[in-house]
C-alpha positions as CSV (number, residue, x, y, z in Angstrom):
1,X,88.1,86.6,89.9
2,X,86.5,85.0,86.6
3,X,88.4,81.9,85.8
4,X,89.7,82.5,82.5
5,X,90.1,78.9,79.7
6,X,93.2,78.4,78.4
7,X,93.5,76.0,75.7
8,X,96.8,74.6,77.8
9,X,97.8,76.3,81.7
10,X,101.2,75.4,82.8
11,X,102.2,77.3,85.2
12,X,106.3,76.2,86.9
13,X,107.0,77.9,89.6
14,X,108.9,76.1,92.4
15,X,108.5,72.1,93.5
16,X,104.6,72.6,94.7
17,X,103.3,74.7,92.7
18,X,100.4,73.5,90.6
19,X,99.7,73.0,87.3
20,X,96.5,73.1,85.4
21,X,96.1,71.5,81.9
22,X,92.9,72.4,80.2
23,X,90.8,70.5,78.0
24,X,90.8,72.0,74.5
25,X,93.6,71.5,71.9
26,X,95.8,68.4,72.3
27,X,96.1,66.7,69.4
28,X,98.3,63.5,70.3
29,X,97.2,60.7,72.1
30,X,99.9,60.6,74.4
31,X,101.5,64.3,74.5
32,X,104.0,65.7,76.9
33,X,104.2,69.0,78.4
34,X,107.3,70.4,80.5
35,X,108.1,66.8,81.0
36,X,104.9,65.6,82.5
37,X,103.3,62.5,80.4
38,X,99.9,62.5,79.6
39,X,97.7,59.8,78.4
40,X,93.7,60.6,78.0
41,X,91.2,57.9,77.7
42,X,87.6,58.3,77.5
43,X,85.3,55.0,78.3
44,X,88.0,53.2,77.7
45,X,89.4,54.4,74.4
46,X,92.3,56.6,73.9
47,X,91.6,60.5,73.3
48,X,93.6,63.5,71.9
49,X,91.5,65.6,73.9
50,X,89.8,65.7,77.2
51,X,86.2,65.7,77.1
52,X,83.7,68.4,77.0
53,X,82.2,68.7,80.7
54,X,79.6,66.3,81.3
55,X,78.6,63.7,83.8
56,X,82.0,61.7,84.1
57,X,84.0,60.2,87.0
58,X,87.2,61.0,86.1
59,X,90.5,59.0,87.8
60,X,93.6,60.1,87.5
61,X,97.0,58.2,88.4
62,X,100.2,59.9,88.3
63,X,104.1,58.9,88.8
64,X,106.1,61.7,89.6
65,X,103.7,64.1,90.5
66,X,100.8,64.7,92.6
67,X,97.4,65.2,90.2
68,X,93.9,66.0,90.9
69,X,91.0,66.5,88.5
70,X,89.3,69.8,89.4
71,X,85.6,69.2,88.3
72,X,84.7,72.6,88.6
73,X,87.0,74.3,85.9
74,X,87.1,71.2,84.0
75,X,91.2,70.9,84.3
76,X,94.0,68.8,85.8
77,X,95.8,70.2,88.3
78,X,99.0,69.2,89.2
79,X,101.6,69.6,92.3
80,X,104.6,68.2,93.8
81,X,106.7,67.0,90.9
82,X,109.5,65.1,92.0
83,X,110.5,63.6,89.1
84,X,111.7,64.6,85.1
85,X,109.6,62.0,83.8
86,X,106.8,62.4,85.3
87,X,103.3,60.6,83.9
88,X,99.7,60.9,84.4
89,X,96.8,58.4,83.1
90,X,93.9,60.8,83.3
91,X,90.6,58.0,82.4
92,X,86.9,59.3,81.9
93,X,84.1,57.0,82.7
94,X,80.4,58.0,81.7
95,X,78.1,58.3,84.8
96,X,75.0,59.3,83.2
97,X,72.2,60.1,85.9
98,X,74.5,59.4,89.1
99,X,75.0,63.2,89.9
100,X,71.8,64.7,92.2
101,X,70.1,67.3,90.1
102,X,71.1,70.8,92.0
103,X,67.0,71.6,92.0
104,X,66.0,67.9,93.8
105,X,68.7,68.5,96.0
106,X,67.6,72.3,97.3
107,X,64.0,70.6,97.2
108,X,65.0,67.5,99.4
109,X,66.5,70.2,101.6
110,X,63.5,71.5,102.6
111,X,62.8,72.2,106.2
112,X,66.6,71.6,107.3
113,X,69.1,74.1,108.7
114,X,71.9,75.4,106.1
115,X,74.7,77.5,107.7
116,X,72.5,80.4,109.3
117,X,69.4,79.7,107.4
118,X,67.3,77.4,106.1
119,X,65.5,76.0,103.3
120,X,61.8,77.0,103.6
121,X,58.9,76.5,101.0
122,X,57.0,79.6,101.1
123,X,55.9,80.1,97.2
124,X,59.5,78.5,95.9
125,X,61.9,76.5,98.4
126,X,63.7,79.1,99.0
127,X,67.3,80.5,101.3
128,X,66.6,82.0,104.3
129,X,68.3,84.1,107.0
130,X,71.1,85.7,107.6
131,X,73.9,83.1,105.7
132,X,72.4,80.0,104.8
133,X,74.7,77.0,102.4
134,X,73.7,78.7,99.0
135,X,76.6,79.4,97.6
136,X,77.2,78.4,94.1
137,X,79.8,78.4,91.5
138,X,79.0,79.8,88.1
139,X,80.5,81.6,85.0
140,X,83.9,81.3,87.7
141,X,82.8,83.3,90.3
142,X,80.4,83.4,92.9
143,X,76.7,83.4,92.7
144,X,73.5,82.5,95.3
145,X,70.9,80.4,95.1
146,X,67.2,82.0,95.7
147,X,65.6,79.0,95.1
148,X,63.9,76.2,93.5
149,X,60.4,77.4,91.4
150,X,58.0,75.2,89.3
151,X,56.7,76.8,85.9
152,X,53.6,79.5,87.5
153,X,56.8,81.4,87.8
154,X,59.3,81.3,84.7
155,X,57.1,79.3,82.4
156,X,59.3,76.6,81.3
157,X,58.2,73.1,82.3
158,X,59.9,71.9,85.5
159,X,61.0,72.9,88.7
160,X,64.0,75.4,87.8
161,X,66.7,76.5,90.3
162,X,67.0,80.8,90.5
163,X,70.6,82.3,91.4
164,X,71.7,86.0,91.8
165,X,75.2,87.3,91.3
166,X,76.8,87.5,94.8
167,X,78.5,90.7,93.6
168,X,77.3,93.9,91.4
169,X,78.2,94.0,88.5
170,X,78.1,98.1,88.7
171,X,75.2,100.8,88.5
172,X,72.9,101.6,85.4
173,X,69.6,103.3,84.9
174,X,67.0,100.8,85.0
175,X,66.1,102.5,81.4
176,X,67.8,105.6,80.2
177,X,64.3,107.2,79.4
178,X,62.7,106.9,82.9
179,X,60.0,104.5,81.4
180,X,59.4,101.9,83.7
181,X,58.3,99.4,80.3
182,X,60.9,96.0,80.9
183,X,60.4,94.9,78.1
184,X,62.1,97.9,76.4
185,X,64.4,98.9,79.0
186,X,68.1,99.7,78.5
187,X,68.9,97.6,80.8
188,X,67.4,94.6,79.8
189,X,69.5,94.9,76.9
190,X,73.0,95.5,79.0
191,X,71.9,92.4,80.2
192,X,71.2,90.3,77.9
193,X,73.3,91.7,75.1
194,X,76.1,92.7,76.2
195,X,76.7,91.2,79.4
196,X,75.4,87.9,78.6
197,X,77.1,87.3,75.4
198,X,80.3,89.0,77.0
199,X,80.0,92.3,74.8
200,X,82.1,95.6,75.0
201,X,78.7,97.7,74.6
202,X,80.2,101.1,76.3
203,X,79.2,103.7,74.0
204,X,76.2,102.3,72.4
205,X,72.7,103.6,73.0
206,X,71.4,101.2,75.8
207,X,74.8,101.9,78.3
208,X,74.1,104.6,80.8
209,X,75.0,104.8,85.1
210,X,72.1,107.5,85.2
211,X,69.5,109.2,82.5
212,X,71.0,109.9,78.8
213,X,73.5,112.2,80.5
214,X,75.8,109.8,82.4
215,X,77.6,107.2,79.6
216,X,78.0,103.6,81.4
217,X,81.1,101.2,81.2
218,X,79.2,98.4,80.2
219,X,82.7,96.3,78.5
220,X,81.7,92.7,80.0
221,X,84.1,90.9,77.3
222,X,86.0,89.6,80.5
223,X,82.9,89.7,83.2
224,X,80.0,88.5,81.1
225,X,79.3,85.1,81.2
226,X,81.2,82.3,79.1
227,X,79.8,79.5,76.9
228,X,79.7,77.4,79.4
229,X,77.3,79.8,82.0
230,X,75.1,80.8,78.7
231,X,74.5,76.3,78.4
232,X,73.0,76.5,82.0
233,X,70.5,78.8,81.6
234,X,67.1,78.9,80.5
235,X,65.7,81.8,78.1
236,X,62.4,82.2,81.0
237,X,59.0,84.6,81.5
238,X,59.9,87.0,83.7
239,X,56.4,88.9,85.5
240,X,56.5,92.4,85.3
241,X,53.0,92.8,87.4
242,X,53.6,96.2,90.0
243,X,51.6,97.8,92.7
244,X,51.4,101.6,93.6
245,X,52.9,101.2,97.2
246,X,55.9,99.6,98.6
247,X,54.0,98.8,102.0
248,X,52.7,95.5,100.9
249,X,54.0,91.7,102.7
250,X,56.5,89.2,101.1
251,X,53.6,87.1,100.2
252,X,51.6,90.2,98.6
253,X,54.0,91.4,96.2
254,X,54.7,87.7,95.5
255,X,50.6,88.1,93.9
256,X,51.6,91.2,92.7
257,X,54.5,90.4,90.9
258,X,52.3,87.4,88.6
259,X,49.2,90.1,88.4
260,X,48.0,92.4,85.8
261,X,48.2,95.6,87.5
262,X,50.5,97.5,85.7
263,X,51.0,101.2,84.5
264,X,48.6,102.2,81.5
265,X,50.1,100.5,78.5
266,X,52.9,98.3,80.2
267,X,53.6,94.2,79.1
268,X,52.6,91.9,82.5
269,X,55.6,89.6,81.4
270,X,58.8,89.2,79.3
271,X,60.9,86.9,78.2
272,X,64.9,86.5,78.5
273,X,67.4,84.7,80.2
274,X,68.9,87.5,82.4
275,X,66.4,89.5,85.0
276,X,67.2,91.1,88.7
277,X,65.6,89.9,91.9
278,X,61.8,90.6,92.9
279,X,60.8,92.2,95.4
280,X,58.8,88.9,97.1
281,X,62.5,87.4,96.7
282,X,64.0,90.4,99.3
283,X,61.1,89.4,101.5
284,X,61.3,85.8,102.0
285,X,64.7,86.1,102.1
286,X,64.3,86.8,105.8
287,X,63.3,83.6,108.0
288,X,60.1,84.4,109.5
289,X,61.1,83.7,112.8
290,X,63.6,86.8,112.4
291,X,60.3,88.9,110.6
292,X,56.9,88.8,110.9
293,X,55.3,88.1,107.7
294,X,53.2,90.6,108.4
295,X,55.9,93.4,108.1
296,X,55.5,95.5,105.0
297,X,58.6,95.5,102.8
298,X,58.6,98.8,103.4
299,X,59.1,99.0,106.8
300,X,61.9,96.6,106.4
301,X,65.6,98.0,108.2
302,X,69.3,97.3,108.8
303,X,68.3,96.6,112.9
304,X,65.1,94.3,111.8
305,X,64.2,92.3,108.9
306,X,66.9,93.8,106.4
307,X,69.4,92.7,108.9
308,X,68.7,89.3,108.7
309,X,68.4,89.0,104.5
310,X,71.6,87.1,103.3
311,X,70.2,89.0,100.3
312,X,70.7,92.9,101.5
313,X,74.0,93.7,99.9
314,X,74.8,97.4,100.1
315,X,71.4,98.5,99.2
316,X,70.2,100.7,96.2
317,X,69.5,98.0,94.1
318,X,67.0,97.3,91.7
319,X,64.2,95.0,91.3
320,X,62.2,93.4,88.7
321,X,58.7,95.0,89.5
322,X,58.0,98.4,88.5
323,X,55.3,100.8,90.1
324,X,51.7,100.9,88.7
325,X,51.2,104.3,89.9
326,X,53.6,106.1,87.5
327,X,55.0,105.4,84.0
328,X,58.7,106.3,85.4
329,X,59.1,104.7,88.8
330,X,60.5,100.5,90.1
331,X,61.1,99.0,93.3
332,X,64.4,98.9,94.5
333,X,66.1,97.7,97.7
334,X,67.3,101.2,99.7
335,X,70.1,101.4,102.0
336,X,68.5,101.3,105.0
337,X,67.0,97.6,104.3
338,X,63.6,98.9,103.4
339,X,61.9,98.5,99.7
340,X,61.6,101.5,97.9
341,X,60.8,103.9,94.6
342,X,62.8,105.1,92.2
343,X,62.5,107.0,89.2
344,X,64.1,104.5,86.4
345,X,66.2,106.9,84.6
346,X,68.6,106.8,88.1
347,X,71.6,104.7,88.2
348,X,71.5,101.8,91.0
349,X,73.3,98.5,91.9
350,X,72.4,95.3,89.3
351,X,73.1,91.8,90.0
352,X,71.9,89.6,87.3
353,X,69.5,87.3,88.4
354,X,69.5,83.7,86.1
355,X,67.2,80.3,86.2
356,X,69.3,77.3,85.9
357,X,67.7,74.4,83.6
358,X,66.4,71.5,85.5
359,X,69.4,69.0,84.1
360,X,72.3,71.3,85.8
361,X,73.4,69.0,88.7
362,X,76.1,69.1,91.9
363,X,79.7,68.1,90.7
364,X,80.8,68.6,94.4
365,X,80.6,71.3,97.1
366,X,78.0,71.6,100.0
367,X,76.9,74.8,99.8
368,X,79.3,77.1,102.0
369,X,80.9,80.0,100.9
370,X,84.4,77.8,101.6
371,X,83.0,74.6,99.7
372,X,80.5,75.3,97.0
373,X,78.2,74.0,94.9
374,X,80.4,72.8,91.3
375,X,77.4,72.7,88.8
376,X,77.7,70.8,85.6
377,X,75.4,70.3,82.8
């Protein structure tokens, strides 16, 4: 579940619960809170407030109670109180540049083995197999890290770090009037409107599951992503290049995706900081040593290639990359593993798909889906 800030979380509950204090409002220097002390100092000087996230080692020494600093939601947790007057001395040192960028450490990762996958550079260092350590946490939840892509691909200078939602966020029409144009699609607009500035847009024109027929829910004022998600990310070019037939390599639609070949009329690229997934990202996705790279997308399944994508979900999910050969029809993921057609106006899976800029970096976390990567910026 989304974490949710609170200007001050105490929660009391028996003798080891914990307690989180977050880092908005205090206004004393020294301020106490169900009995528990607190004392705040920031290089050295005394705060009435923590600081914003940033790149900090942060110590904290308690009497009375067990505290920890959880870098991830930017909050002091605390446990075990033993005593009514308990303290805690919570000190912020700046340790500009001493965190590994997240994008230099996927790059340095290159050729190693990462849970049940690897890091591979084929057109991006990308994730590959069936599970590999790309787990990251963002906007509270979980998302996945596709990889690390210089600026040929989202034209901003620098090598920036591509994540996908681990999770739907529900099924929409790719655009409610089965035009397969991005750059005017409804759901371009759910997704960078509403869902990225946390919107309630149910009812308004862009919000359908399927055609103009089938009104969406599309209330992300809880799901959408927080201020601190919308810092991370880079407004980026997004390719909109398509080809007539899903029976094309990894590597193909990867040339595809950056061409010109489009439907009479349509943009080759957009801009935004919210897209979905590519098809050449579903390919790769799958080490090769699991599938040929000769197998056409298309041909993909459950028992073969398909089988072995940490990025297959439940299928029916759409893509980036829309068809040349039609003004109505995209890619999409089926759910038998193989890449497919689909008229736009029909309502299929969405993850959001984000670039990262190049100065997010690790807080903590190796990757795994039990420990991972805390990004700060």
């Amino acid at each position: 579940m989304k974490h949710e800030k609170l200007l001050v979380i105490l929660l009391l509950l028996v003798v080891g619960s914990i307690f989180i204090f977050n880092s908005s409002t205090n206004k004393k220097k020294y301020f106490t809170v169900e009995g528990v002390k607190l004392a705040v100092g920031v290089d050295g000087t005394n705060q009435s407030d923590f600081p914003s996230m940033g790149e900090y080692n942060v110590s904290v020494d308690c009497t009375g109670v067990t505290g920890t600093w959880n870098y991830g939601n930017w909050e002091l947790e605390l446990s075990n109180m033993t005593s009514n007057s308990a303290t805690c001395n919570i000190n912020f040192t700046s340790a500009p540049n001493t965190h590994t960028k997240l994008n230099d450490k996927i790059i340095s990762l290159s050729g190693t083995t990462q849970g049940t996958g690897q890091v591979v550079n084929e057109n991006g260092y990308r994730y590959e197999g069936k599970n590999p350590n790309n787990y990251v946490l963002f906007n509270g939840e979980l998302w996945r890290i596709i990889g690390v892509f210089d600026s040929s691909t989202h034209g901003v200078s620098g090598n920036l770090t591509k994540i996908i939602r681990d999770e739907s966020i529900g099924s929409y029409a790719w655009h409610k009037s089965n035009t397969n144009d991005w750059s005017a699609a409804s759901l371009k607009t759910i997704l960078n409107t509403y869902y990225y500035n946390s919107q309630n847009g149910t009812g308004q024109t862009a919000c359908y599951f399927y055609s103009t027929t089938v009104p969406g829910n599309c209330d992300f004022r809880y799901t959408g992503l927080d201020a601190t998600a919308r810092g991370m990310i880079e407004e980026a070019t997004w390719h909109l290049g398509g080809y007539s037939s899903e029976s094309a390599t990894a590597a193909s639609f990867y040339s595809y995706e950056r061409g010109t070949t489009v439907y009479s009329g349509r943009p080759t690229t957009a801009t935004g900081y919210i897209g979905l997934m590519y098809p050449s990202d579903y390919g790769y996705s799958v080490l090769s040593s699991s599938c040929a790279r000769t197998t056409n997308l298309g041909s993909y399944s459950k028992s073969t290639c398909g089988g072995q994508s940490w990025l297959l979900k439940n299928g029916y999910e759409w893509t980036m990359t829309p068809s040349s050969s039609g003004s109505g029809s995209v890619f999409y993921v089926g759910s038998h593993a193989s890449l497919d057609r689909s008229t736009a106006s029909y309502g299929r899976a969405v993850r959001p798909t984000v670039y990262l800029k190049s100065s997010v970096y690790i807080v903590s976390g190796d990757g795994s889906e039990a420990n991972p990567y805390v990004i700060g910026n």
